[in-house]
C-alpha positions as CSV (number, residue, x, y, z in Angstrom):
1,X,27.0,38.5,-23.7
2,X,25.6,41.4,-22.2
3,X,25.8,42.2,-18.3
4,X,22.5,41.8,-17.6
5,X,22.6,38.5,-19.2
6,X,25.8,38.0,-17.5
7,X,24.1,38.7,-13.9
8,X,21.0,36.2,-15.0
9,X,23.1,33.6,-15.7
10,X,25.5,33.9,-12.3
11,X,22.1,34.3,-10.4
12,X,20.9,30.8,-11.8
13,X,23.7,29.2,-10.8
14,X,23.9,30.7,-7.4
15,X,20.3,29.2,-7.2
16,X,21.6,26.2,-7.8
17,X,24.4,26.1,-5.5
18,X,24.4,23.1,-3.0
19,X,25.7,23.4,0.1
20,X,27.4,20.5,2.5
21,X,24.9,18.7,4.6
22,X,26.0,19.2,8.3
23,X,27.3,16.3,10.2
24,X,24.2,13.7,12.0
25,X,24.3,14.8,15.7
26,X,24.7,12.1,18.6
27,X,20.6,11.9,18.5
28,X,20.3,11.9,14.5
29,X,23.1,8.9,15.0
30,X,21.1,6.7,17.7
31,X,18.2,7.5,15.7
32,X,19.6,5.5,12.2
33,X,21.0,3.0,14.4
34,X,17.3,2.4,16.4
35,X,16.0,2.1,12.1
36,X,18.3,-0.2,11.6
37,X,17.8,-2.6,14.4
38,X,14.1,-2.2,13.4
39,X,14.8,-3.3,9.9
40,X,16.8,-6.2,11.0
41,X,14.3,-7.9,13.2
42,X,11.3,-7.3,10.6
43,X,13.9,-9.0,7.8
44,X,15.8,-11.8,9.4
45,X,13.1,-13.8,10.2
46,X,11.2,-13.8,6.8
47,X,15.2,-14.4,5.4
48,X,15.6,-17.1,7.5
49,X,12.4,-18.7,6.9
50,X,12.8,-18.5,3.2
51,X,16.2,-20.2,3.9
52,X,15.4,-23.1,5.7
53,X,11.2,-23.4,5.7
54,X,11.2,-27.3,7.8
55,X,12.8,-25.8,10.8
56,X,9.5,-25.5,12.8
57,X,11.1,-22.8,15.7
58,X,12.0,-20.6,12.1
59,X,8.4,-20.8,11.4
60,X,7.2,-19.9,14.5
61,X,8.8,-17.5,15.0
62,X,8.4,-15.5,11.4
63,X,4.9,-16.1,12.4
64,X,4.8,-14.0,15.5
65,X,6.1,-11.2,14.4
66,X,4.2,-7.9,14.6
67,X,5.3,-5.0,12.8
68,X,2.7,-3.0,14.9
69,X,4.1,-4.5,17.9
70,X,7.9,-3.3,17.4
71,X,7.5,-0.6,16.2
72,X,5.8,1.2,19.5
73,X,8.6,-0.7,20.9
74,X,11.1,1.4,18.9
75,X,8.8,4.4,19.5
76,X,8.8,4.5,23.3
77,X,13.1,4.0,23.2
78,X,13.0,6.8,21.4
79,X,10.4,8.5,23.7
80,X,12.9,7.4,26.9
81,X,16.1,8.4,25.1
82,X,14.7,12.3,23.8
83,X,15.5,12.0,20.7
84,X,12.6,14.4,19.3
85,X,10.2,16.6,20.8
86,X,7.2,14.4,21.4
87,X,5.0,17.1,21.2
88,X,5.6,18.2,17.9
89,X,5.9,14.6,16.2
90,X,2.3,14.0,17.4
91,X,0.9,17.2,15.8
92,X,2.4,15.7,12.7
93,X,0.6,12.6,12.8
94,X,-1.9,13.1,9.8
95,X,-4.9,11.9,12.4
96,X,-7.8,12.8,10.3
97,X,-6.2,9.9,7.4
98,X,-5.5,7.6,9.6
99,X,-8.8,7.9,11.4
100,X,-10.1,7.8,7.6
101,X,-8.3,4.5,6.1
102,X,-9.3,2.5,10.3
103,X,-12.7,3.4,9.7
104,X,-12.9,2.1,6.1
105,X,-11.2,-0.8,6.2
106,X,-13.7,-2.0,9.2
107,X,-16.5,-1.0,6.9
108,X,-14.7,-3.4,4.6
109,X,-14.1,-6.5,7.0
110,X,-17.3,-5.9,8.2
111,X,-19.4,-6.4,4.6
112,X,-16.6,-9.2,4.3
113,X,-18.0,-11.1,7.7
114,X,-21.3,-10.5,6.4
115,X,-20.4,-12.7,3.2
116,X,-20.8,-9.9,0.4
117,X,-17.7,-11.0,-1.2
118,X,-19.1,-14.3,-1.6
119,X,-21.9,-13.1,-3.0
120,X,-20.2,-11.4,-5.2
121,X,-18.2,-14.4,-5.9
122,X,-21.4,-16.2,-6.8
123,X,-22.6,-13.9,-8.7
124,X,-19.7,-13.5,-11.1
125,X,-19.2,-17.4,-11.4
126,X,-22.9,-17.8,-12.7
127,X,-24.4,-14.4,-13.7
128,X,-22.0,-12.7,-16.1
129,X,-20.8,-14.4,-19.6
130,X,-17.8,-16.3,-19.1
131,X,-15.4,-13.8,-21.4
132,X,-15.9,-10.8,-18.9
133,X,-15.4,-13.3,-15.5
134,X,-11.4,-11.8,-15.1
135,X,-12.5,-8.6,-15.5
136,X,-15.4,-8.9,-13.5
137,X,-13.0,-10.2,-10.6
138,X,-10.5,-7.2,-11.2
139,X,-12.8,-4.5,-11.2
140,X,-14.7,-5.9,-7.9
141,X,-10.6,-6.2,-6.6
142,X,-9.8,-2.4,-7.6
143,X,-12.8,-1.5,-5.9
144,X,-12.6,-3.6,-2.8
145,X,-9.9,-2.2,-2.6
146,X,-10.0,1.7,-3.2
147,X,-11.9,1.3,-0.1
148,X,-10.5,-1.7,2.3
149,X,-7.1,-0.1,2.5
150,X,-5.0,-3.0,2.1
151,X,-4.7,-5.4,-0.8
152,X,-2.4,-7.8,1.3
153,X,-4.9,-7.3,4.3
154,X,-8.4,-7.5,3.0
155,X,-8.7,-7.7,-0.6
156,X,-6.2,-11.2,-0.9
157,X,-8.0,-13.1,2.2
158,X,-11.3,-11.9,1.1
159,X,-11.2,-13.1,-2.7
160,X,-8.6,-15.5,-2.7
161,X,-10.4,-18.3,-1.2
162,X,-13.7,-18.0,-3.6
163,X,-10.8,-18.4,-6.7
164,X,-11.4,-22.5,-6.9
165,X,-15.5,-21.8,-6.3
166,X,-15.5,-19.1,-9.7
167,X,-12.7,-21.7,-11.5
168,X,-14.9,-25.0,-11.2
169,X,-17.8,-22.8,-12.6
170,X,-16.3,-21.4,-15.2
171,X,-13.8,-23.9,-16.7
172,X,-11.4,-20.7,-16.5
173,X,-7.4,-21.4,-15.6
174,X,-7.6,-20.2,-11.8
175,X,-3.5,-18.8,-12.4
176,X,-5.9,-16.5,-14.6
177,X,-7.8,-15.5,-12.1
178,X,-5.5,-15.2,-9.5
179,X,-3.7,-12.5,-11.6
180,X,-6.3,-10.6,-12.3
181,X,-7.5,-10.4,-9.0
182,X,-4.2,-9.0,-8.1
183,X,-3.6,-6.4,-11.2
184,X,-6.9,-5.2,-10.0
185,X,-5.8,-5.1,-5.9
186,X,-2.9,-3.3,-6.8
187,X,-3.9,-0.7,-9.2
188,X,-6.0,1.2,-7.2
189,X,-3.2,1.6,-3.8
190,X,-3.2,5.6,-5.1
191,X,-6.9,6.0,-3.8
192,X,-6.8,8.0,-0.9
193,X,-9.0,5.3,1.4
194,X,-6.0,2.3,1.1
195,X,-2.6,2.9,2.3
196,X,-0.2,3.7,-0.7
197,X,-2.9,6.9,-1.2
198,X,-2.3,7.4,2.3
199,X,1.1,8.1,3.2
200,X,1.2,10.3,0.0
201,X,-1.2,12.2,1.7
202,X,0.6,11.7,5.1
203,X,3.8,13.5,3.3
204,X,1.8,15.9,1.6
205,X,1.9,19.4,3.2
206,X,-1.5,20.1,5.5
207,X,-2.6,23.0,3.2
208,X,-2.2,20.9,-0.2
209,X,-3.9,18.2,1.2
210,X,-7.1,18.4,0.6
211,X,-6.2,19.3,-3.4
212,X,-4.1,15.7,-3.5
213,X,-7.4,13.7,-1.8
214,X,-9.1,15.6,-4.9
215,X,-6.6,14.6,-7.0
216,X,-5.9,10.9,-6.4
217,X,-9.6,10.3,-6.2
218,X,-10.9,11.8,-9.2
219,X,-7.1,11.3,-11.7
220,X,-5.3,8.2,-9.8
221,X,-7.6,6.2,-9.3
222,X,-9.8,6.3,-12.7
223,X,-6.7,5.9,-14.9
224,X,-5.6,3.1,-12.3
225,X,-8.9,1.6,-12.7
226,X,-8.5,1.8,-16.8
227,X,-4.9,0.5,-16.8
228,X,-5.9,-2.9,-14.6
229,X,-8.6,-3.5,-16.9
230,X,-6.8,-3.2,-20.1
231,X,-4.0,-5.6,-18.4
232,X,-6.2,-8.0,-17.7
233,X,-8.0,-8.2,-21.1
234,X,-4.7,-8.4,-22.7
235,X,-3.7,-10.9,-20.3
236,X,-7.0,-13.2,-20.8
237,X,-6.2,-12.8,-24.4
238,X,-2.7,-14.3,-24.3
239,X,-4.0,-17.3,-21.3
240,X,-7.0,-18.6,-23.3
């Protein structure tokens, strides 16, 4: 081996020398422990009410919790105690996709109100052949909810309940159309409009930002899109 090859070779490895992570300081240290006190109140509840479901205090209780709520709780402790520079935290708040992903999921709950999705719901039930019904149901899903932001929080309690109404007048097996409904509602959490395509833009740095919303739109969410359907067909296939 010649020396130049012999000083390439101990320059990659230098480039890949890791060094120690230094110690957590005392506010790195309250800081994990304020997580994990956050953690434990959003988990034992749910725990506990998977663990004993008749105890009516249980019950009530795992259904008052509010993530939203306890976690500005956590947020002005860690405000009191200093822990960070508030300052700087906020200018890292992606605003502008947060401002984005409020403003179209009230679009979304407010066409919901207005009884679109049960038009919808209508329309596929007695408009459309019965064959393309599941993927009728998962493409209006994906789309619902490449805009509503939140399959759990808009597209479920807006398409669930019209399940029975589109089973009775089909003669389709509603576990059918359950799932499909939710391969379609998943998929499409890349788009940049629901909230798994906004915290990857939340983590992505400001100036590559706009290149991802480009990206997630116009890749993710087509080959998203594609994948749900062809699940579902194959799934129709093996439920008929």
């Amino acid at each position: 081996m010649s020396n130049r090859e012999t000083v390439a070779t101990t320059e990659i490895q230098t480039s890949f020398d890791l060094q120690k992570p230094k110690p957590f300081n005392q506010k790195q240290k309250t800081n994990l422990v304020l997580i994990s006190i956050f953690m434990i109140l959003l988990l034992v509840s749910p725990i506990l009410h998977l663990l004993i479901p008749s105890s009516a205090s249980i019950t009530f209780l795992n259904s008052s919790v509010d993530v939203g709520l306890i976690a500005i709780i956590f947020a002005v402790i860690s405000c009191i105690l200093h822990l960070g520079d508030e300052k700087e935290v906020i200018e890292k708040v992606p605003w502008n996709t947060l401002l984005m992903i409020s403003g179209m999921g009230m679009l979304v709950a407010v066409a919901v109100h207005a009884g679109t999705i049960k038009l919808l719901a209508n329309w596929v039930g007695g408009s459309i052949p019965v064959i393309l019904v599941p993927i009728a149901l998962c493409l209006i899903a994906a789309v619902l909810n490449i805009f509503g932001g939140s399959f759990v929080g808009v597209v479920a309690p807006a398409l669930f309940p019209v399940v029975a109404t589109v089973s009775h007048g089909t003669g389709l097996n509603p576990i059918l159309l359950y799932t499909c409904l939710t391969i379609g509602g998943l998929a499409t959490g890349i788009s940049p409009f629901s909230a798994g395509g906004a915290m990857v833009l939340g983590f992505t740095p400001e100036e590559e930002r706009d290149s991802m919303f480009s990206k997630e739109l116009a890749v993710g969410v087509p080959i998203c899109v594609g994948s749900a359907v062809v699940s579902s067909i194959i799934y129709f296939a093996i439920m008929r």
